[in-house]
C-alpha positions in Angstrom: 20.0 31.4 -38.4 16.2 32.3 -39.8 16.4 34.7 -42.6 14.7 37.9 -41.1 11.2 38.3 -42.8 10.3 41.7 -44.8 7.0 43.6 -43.1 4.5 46.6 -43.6 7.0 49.6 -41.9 10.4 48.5 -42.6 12.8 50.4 -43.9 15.2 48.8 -46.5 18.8 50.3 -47.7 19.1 48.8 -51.2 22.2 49.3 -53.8 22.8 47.8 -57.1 26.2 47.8 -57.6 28.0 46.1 -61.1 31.6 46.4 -63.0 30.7 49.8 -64.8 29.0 52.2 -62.1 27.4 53.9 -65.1 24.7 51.1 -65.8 23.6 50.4 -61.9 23.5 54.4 -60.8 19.9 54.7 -62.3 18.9 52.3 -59.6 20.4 53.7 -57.0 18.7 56.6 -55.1 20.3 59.7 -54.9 22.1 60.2 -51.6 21.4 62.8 -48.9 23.5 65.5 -47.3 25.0 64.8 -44.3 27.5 68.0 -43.8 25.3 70.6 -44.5 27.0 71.7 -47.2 25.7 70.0 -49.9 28.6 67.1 -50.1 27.2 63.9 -51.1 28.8 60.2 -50.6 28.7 57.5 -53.3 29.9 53.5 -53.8 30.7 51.4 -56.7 31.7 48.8 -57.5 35.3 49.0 -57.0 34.6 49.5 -53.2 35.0 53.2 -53.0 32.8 55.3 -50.3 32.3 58.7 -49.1 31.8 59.6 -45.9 29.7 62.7 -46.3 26.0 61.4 -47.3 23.7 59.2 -46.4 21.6 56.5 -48.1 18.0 57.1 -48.7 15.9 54.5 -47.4 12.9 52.6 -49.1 10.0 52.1 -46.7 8.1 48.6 -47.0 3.9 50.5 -47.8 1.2 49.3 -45.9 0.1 47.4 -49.0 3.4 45.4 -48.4 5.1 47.4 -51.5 8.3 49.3 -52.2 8.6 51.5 -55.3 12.2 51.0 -57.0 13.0 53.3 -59.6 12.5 52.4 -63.1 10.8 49.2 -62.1 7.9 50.4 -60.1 6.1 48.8 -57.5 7.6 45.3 -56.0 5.8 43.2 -53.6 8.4 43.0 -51.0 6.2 41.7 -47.5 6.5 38.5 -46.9 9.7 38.1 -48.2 13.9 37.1 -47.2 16.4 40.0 -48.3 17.8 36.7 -50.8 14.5 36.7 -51.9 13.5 40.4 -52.4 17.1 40.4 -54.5 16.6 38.1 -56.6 13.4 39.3 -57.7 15.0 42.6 -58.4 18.0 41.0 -60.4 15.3 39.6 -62.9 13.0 42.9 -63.4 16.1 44.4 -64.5 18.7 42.3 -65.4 19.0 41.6 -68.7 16.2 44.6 -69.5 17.3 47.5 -68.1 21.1 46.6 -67.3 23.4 44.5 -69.7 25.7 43.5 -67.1 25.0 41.0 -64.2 24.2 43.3 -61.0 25.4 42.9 -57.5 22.3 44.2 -54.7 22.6 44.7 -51.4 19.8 44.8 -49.4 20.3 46.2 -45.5 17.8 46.8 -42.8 18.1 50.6 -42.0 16.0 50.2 -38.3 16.6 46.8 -37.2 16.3 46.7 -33.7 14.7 45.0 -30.6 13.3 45.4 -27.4 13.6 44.3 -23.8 11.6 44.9 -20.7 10.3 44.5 -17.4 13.1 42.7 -14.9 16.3 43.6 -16.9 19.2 46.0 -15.4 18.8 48.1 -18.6 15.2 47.9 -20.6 15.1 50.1 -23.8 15.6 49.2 -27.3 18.6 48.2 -29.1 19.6 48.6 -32.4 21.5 45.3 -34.2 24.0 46.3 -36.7 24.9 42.9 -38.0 21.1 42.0 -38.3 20.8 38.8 -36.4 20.3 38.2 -32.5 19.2 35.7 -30.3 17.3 35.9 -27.4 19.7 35.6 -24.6 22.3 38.2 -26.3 19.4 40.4 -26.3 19.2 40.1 -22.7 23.0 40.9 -22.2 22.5 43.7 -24.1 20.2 44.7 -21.6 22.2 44.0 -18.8 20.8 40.2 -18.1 18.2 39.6 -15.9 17.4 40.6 -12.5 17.5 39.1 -9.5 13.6 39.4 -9.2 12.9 37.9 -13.2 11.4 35.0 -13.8 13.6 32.9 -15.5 11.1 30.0 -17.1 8.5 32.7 -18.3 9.9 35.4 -20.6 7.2 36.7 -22.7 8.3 37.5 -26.5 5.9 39.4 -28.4 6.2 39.4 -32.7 4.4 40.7 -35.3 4.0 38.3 -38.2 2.2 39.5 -41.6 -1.1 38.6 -40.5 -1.3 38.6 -36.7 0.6 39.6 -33.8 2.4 36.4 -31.9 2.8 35.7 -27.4 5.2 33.2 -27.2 6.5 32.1 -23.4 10.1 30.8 -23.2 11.8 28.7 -20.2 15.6 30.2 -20.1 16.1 27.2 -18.3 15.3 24.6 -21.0 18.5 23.7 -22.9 16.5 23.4 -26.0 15.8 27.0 -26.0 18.7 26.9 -28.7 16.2 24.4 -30.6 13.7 26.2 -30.6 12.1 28.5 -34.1 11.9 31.6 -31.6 15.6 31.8 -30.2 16.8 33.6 -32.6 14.9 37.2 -32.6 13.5 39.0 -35.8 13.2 43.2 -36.1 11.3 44.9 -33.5 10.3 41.9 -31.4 10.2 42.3 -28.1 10.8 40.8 -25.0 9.4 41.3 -21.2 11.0 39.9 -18.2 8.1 39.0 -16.0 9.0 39.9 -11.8 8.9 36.9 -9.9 5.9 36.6 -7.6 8.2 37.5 -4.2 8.8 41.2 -6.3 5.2 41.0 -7.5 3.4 40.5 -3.9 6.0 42.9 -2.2 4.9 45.6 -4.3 1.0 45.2 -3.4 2.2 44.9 0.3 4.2 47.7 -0.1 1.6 50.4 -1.9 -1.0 48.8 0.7 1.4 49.7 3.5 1.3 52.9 2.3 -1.8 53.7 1.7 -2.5 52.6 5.7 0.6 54.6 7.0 -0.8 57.6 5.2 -4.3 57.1 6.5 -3.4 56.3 10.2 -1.0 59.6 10.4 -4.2 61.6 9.3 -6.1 60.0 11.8 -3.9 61.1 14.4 -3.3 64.3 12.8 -7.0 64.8 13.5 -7.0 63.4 16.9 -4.2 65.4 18.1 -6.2 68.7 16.2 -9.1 68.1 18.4 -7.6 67.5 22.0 -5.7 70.9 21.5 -9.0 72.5 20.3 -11.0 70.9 23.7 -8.4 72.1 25.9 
């Protein structure tokens, strides 16, 4: 499975954890109320969590940096969570931390998004981070009976363009191939099949000439009544 790939918009969840919580809290944001009331929720390294905060969040800039505390900017676009990590473990570790940290880095808004021919279009939100493209379309409630199977469009947005990519669900190397498995926001559209696409001309066109043949004899009638 790809590691996902950091972009201009994303928002990251980071912690530093390490044996003595003293030495890693500086580079940890301060959490946010959750209750109301003030309350706040904090981890360390021995594991233990609240349950009335939440994390703050560090948003990817559009000049592809985040600002981490003590450290300043870090170019982060472009790069693998592994990646972004390590190059936090060296800007502090051994300058601003003695110990050997543990960091975490999370996507806060990972999600994707299906369309067109599915039972339930919308986007989803992917806790564990990784999904491929046909349990995105389960999560959508598979297919129609009017989708085209060998022509699902998947749209991406790479650092320096935006990606249209068709794939066959019925190729078994779908499984093979660099786009099966789906990175944050991508989405996919389900295009109808012809039968569903013709139908709906025929049908607004059959409309339109219902609706202009009952005002014709709307009319007609209209004028008999007014010659007799």
């Amino acid at each position: 499975i790809p590691d996902a790939v950091i972009k201009k918009g994303d928002l990251l969840i980071i912690t530093v954890n390490s044996v003595t919580p003293e030495l890693s809290r500086p580079f940890n944001l301060s959490l946010l109320p959750t209750t109301g009331m003030g309350e706040y929720s904090q981890t360390n390294a021995m594991g233990t969590t609240g349950t009335s905060g939440s994390l703050q969040n560090y948003l990817v800039d559009n000049q592809g940096f985040i600002t981490f505390p003590l450290v300043g900017k870090i170019a982060a676009e472009g790069m693998s969570k592994n990646a972004l990590s390590e190059r936090i473990k060296s800007l502090i570790y051994p300058r601003y931390i003695t110990e050997e940290p543990i960091i975490n880095i999370r996507y806060a808004d990972f999600s994707i998004s299906v369309l067109g021919e599915v039972s339930r279009p919308g986007s989803f939100r992917i806790n564990n981070e990784s999904c491929s493209v046909l349990e995105a379309l389960a999560l959508a409630g598979d297919l129609s009976i009017n989708g085209k199977r060998d022509n699902v469009l998947l749209i991406r947005q790479t650092r320096d363009a935006r990606e249209s990519v068709r794939l066959d669900l019925r190729d078994k190397n779908l499984i093979n191939s660099p786009y099966y498995f789906l990175q944050q926001d991508d989405v996919l559209y389900v295009q109808p099949s012809d039968t569903k696409a013709r139908s709906s001309k025929i049908g607004t066109a059959e409309t339109l000439s219902l609706s202009v043949v009952s005002t014709l004899i709307s009319l007609t009638t209209l004028i008999i009544s007014i010659a007799k």
